[in-house]
Each structure stands twice: as C-alpha cells, then as structure tokens.
C-alpha positions as CSV (number, residue, x, y, z in Angstrom):
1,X,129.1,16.2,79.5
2,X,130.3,15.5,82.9
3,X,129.8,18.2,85.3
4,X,132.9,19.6,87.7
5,X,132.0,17.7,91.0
6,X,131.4,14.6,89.0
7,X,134.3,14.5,86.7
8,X,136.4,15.2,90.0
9,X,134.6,11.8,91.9
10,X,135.9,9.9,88.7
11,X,139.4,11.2,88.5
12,X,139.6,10.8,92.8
13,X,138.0,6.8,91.8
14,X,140.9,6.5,89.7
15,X,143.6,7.6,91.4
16,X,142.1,6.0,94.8
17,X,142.3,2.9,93.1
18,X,145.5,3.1,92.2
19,X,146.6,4.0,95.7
20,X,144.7,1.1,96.7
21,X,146.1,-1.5,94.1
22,X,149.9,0.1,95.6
23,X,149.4,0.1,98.8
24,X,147.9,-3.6,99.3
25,X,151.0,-4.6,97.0
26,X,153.0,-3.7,99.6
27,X,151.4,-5.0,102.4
28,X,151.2,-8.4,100.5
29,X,154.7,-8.3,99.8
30,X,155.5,-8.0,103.8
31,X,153.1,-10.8,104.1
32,X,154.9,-13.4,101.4
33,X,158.2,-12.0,102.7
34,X,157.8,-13.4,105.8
35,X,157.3,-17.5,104.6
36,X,160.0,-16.9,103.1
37,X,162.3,-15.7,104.9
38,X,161.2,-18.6,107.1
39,X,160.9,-21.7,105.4
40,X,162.8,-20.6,101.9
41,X,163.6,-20.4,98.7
42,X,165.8,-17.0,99.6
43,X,164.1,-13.7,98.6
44,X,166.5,-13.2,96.9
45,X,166.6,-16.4,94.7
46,X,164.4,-16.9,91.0
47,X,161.8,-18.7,93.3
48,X,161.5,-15.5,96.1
49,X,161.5,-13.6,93.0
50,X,158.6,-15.0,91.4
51,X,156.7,-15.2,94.4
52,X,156.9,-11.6,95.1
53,X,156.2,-10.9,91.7
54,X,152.5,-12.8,92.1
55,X,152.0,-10.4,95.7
56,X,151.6,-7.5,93.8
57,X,149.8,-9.5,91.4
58,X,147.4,-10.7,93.6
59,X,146.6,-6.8,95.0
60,X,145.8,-5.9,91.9
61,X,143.4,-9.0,91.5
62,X,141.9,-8.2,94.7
63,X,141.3,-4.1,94.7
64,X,139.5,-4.5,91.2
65,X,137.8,-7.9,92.2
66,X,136.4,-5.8,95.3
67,X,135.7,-2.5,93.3
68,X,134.0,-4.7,90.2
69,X,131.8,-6.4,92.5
70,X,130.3,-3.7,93.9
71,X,129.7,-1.3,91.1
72,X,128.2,-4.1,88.5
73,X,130.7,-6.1,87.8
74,X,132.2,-6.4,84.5
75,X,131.2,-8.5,81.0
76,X,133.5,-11.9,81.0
77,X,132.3,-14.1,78.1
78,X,133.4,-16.8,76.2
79,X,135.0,-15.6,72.9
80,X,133.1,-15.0,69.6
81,X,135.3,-15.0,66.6
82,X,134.8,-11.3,66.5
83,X,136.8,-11.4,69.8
84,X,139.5,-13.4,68.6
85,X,139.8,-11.4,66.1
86,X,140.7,-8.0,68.0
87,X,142.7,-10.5,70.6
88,X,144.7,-11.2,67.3
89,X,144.5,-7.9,66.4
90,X,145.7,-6.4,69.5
91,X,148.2,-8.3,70.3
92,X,149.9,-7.8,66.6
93,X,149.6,-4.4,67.1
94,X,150.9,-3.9,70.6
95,X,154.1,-6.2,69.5
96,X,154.2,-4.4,66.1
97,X,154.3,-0.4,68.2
98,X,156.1,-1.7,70.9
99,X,159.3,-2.7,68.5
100,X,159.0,0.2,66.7
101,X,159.1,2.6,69.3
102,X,161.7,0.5,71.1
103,X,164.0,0.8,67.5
104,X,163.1,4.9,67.7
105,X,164.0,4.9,71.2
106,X,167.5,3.2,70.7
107,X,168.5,5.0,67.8
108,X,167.9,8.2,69.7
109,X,169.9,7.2,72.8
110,X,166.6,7.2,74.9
111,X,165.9,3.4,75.4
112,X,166.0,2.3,79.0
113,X,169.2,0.4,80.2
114,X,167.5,-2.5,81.3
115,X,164.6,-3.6,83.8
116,X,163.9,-5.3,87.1
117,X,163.6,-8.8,85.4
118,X,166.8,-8.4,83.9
119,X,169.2,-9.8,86.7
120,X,166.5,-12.8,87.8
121,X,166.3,-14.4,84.2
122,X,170.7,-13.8,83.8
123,X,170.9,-15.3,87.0
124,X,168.4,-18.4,85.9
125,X,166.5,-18.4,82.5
126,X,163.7,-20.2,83.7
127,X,162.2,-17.1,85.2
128,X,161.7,-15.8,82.0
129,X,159.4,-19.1,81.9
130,X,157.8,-18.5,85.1
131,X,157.1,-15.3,84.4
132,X,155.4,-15.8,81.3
133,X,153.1,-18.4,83.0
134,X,152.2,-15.9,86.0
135,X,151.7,-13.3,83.3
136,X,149.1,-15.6,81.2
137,X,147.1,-16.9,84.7
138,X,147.8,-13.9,86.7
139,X,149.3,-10.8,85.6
140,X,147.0,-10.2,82.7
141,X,143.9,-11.2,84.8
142,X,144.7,-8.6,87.6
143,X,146.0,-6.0,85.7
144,X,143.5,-5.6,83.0
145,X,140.4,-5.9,85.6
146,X,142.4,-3.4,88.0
147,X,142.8,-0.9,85.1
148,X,140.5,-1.7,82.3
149,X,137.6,-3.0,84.0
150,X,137.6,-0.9,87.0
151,X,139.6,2.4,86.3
152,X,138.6,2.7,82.9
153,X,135.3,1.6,83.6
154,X,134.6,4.2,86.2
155,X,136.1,7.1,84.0
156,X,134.0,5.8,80.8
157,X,130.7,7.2,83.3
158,X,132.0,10.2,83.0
159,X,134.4,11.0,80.4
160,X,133.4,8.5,77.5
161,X,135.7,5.5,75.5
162,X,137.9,7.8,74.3
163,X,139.3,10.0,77.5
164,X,138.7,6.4,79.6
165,X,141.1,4.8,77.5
166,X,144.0,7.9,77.5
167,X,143.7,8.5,81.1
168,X,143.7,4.7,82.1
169,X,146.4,4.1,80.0
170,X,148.7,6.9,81.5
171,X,148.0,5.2,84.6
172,X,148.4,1.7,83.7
173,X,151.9,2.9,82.2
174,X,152.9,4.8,85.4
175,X,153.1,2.1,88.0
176,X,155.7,0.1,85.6
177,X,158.2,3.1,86.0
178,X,160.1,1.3,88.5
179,X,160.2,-1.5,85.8
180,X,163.2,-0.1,84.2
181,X,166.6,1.3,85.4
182,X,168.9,3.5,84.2
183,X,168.2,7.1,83.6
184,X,164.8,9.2,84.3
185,X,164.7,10.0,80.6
186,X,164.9,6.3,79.4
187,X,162.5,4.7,82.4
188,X,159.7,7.6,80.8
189,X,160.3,6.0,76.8
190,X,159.8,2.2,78.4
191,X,156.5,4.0,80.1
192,X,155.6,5.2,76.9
193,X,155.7,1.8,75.3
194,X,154.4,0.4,78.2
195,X,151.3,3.2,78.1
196,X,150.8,2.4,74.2
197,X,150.2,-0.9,74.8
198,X,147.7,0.5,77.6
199,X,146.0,2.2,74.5
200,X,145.5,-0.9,72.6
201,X,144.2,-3.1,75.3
202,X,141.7,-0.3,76.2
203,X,140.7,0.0,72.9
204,X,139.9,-3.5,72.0
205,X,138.3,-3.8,75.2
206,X,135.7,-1.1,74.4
207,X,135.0,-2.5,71.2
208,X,134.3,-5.7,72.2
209,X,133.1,-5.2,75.8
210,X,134.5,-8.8,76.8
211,X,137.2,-8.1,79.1
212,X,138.5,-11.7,78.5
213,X,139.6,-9.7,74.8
214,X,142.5,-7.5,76.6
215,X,143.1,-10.0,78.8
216,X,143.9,-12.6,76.3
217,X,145.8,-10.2,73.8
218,X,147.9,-8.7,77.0
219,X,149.2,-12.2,78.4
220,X,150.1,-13.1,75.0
221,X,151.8,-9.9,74.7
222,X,154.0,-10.9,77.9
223,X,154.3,-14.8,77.2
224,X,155.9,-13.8,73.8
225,X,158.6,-11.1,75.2
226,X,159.3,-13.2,77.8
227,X,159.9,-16.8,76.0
228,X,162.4,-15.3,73.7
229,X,164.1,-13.2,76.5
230,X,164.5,-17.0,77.5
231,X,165.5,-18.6,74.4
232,X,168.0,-15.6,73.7
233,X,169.9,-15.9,76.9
C-alpha cells in the first residue's frame, strides 16, 4: 500500500505529464503554424489541418519518449499470438462499447453534436484518409506511450493495474473534451466513450506487457471509424 507522500508524487507525475504533453502541443502548434502561414497549404485548408493535427501528436511522442527513457523505458516486442489475440480482442471490444454507448447516448438525447474533424472531412473526404494513416503511424504511437506507458506506468508503482488503468483512462479521456462540440453534457458522454476505450487499451496492455498490443488495437480502432466516416460522406 502506497503511503500518502508517495501516492501524492504519482498523482503530481501524472498530472505533470499531462501539463507537459499540453503545453508542448501548443508550443509545437505555434512552431508548424508559422511554415505555414509562410510557404502554404492555408491553416485553414485539409492539408494545415492535418499538419497541426500531427503537432500535438508529435508532443505527446516526445513528453513520454523523454519520461520512458529516463525511468526504464517501456516493453516493445514483436507480437506473439497471445498478443494478437488481445489486439483482436481489444479492438472488438472497444468498437463493440463504443457503438453501444454511442446508441444509449442518442436515444437519451445526450450524444455529442459533432466533433472537430467534422467540418475538415465535409469540406474534403480525404482527411478522413489522412487521418486514419497519422492515427496508425502516429496518433496511436504517442498517445498510448504518453498515457499507457508513461502515466499509467508511473501510477501502476504505486497504485497497482487496476487504479493505473481507471485513473489513466480518466485522463486519457479528458484531453479529447475539446474533441466534440455542442453542449457540456454531450462533449462529457463522447469523453466517456472516449475514457472506455482508455479502459480497454490499459487493460490489454497490462496483460500482455507489450505496449505494441494497445498500440496496435487503438490505431485500428481509429483507422476503422475514420475509413467509413470517409466512405459514408
């Protein structure tokens, strides 16, 4: 059992972390804004759009790269067939909870009116595309060693699996509340799905200790939403 000081050094770990992962996506998106406000496309264009998208990306990459590094790293190994598996698994069940509380949420009025991607993939479907490319070699990489590998990693030392996994996965679901627009009530029920699918990658990952098992089942998770957002446009 964790003791007050240190349960208070992982929860401060945490939400530093966080900060961190925030606050150098900002700065990165000053630093890609620039170029191309420069030398093009547009910010506001499917291209700007995409490249901003990868800045925060690439924070994310690099605060948990950083952290990782210097506290032991974290296990990335070629897949057993145990691991595929749970990145089978995983990804079923994050699809299968994810349309079933998106079906609860709508027939209770509480769904989200739409997201940030929304307007780029009307404006060109191809983003949709783009998007589920940056999500497979990108999004899923940063975001799972930013919040499974390092957040839930630190909070595992002193909480266990099964707190690491809730509390990372509250936070892994809180930055995506600017994901969605519309009202308060509906942005917290796409956080919730959001936060579920949190639960699932955090699970697998403890079970198999490869963090290429999230990683996999996540950008699959993304490619799949986001290639028939495409094909139903």
């Amino acid at each position: 059992m964790a003791n007050v000081s240190d349960t208070a050094r992982a929860l401060g770990v945490a939400a530093g972390l966080l900060v961190a992962g925030l606050a150098v996506s900002v700065v990165f998106g000053v630093v890609f804004t620039v170029p191309l406000v420069l030398f093009g496309p547009p910010v506001g264009s499917p291209g700007g759009f995409l490249v901003l998208a990868a800045a925060g990306q690439l924070a994310f990459l690099v605060v948990g790269s950083l952290y990782v590094r210097r506290h032991g790293g974290v296990r990335v190994r070629w897949p057993t067939w145990r691991d595929v598996r749970y990145m089978v698994g995983g990804l079923v069940v994050t699809l299968v909870a994810a349309l079933g509380l998106s079906v609860v949420f709508a027939s209770l009025g509480l769904a989200p009116e739409g997201s940030v991607f929304e307007d780029p993939i009307m404006a060109d479907p191809r983003v949709a595309l783009g998007l589920a490319a940056l999500s497979v070699v990108l999004v899923a990489p940063a975001e799972e060693l930013l919040f499974r590998g390092a957040i839930q990693g630190r909070l595992r030392q002193s909480f266990g699996p099964t707190v690491a996994i809730a509390l990372s996965s509250l936070v892994f679901g809180s930055i995506h509340l600017l994901n969605f627009t519309g009202s308060v009530v509906g942005s917290l029920t796409g956080v919730a799905v959001v936060t579920v699918g949190g639960l699932v990658f955090g699970t697998i990952y403890e079970r198999t200790g490869n963090l290429l098992v999230p990683i996999v089942a996540h950008g699959s998770y993304n490619a799949l939403l986001l290639v028939a957002a495409f094909l139903t446009v």
